[in-house]
C-alpha positions as CSV (number, residue, x, y, z in Angstrom):
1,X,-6.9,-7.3,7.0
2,X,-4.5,-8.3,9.4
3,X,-4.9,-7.7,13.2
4,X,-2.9,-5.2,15.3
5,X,-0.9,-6.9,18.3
6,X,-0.8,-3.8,20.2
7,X,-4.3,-3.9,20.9
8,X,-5.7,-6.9,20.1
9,X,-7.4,-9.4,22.7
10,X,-5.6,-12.8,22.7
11,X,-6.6,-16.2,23.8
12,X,-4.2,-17.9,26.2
13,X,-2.4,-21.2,25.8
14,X,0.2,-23.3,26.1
15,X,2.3,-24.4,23.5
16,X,4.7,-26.8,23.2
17,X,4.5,-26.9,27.6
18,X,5.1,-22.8,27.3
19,X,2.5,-19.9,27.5
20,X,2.2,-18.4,24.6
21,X,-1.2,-16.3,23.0
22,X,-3.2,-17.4,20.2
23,X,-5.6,-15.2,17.5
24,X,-7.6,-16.8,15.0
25,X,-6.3,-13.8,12.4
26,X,-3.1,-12.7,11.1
27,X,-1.1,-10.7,12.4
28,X,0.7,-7.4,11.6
29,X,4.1,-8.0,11.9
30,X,5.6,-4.8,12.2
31,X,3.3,-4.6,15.5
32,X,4.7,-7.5,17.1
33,X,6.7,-6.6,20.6
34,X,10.5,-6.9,20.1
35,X,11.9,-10.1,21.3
36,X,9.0,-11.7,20.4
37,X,8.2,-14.2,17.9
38,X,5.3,-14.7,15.5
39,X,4.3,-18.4,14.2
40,X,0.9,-19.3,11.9
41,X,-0.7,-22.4,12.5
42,X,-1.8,-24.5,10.3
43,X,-4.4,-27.6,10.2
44,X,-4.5,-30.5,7.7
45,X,-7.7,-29.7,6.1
46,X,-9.5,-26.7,5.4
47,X,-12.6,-28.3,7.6
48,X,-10.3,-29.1,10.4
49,X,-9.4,-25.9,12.2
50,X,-10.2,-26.9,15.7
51,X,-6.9,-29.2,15.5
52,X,-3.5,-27.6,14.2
53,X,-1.2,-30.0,13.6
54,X,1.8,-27.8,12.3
55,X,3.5,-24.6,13.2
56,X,5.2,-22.2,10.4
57,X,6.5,-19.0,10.0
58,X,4.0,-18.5,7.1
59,X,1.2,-20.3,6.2
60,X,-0.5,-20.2,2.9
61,X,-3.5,-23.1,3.1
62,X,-5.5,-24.2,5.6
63,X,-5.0,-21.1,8.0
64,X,-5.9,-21.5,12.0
65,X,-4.2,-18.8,13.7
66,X,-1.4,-16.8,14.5
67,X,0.6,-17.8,17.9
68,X,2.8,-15.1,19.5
69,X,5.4,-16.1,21.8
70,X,7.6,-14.9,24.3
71,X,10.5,-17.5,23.6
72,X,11.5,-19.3,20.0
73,X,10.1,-22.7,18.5
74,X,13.0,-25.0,17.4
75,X,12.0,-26.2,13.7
76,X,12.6,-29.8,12.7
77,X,15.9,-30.5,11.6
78,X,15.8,-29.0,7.8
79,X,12.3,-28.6,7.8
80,X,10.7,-24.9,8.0
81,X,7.9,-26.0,10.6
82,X,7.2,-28.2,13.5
83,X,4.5,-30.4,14.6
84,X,2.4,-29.5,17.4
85,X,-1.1,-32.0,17.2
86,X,-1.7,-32.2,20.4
87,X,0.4,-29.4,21.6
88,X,-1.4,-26.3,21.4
89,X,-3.6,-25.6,24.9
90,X,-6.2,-23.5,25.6
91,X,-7.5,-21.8,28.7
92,X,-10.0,-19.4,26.9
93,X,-8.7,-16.7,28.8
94,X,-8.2,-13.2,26.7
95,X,-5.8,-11.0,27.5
96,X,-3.8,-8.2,25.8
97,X,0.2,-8.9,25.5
98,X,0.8,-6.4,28.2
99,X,-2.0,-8.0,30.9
100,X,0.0,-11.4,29.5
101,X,3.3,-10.1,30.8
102,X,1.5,-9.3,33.8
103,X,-0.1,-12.7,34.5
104,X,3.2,-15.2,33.5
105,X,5.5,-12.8,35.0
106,X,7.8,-11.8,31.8
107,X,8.9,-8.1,31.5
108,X,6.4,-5.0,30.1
109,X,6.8,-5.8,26.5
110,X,8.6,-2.7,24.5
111,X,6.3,-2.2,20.5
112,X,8.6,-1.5,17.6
């Protein structure tokens, strides 16, 4: 079952130096905000999900979370991820996408 973004408590965190909001679930897409964007991340082993170490659109193995945030990811060149061990921050601070907006300043988020 996949988790609704419209209501769902997220943690907080930085990514790639940028605040972005992290769920340990997968997300419903068709409930992400428009203008938004919706990465999976992905650890090297299945044991190993306190430390992602690359960032997808999809992710089929080896499932950490789902990232949503505010402004895009550049991919490696010709690659269809990016590496972010060591990248991904957290402040374990929930908060809904709209008390997010709130917090970091961005504009009320408008849901599909």
């Amino acid at each position: 079952m996949e988790t609704d973004a419209r209501t769902a408590a997220f943690e907080r965190i930085e990514l790639l130096w940028e605040p972005a909001l992290l769920t340990r679930e997968r997300v419903d897409r068709s409930t992400i905000p428009l203008g938004w964007y919706c990465y999976e991340l992905e650890a090297r082993y299945a044991c190993d999900f306190g430390r992602p170490v690359r960032l997808a659109d999809h992710v089929e193995e080896n499932f950490v979370g789902t990232i949503l945030a505010p402004s895009k990811v550049n991919f490696h060149r010709g690659r269809n991820y990016r590496c972010v061990y060591g990248n991904v921050v957290g402040f374990d601070l929930y908060y809904t996408i709209e008390q997010f907006c709130k917090k970091v300043g961005l504009p009320a988020p408008e849901f599909p």
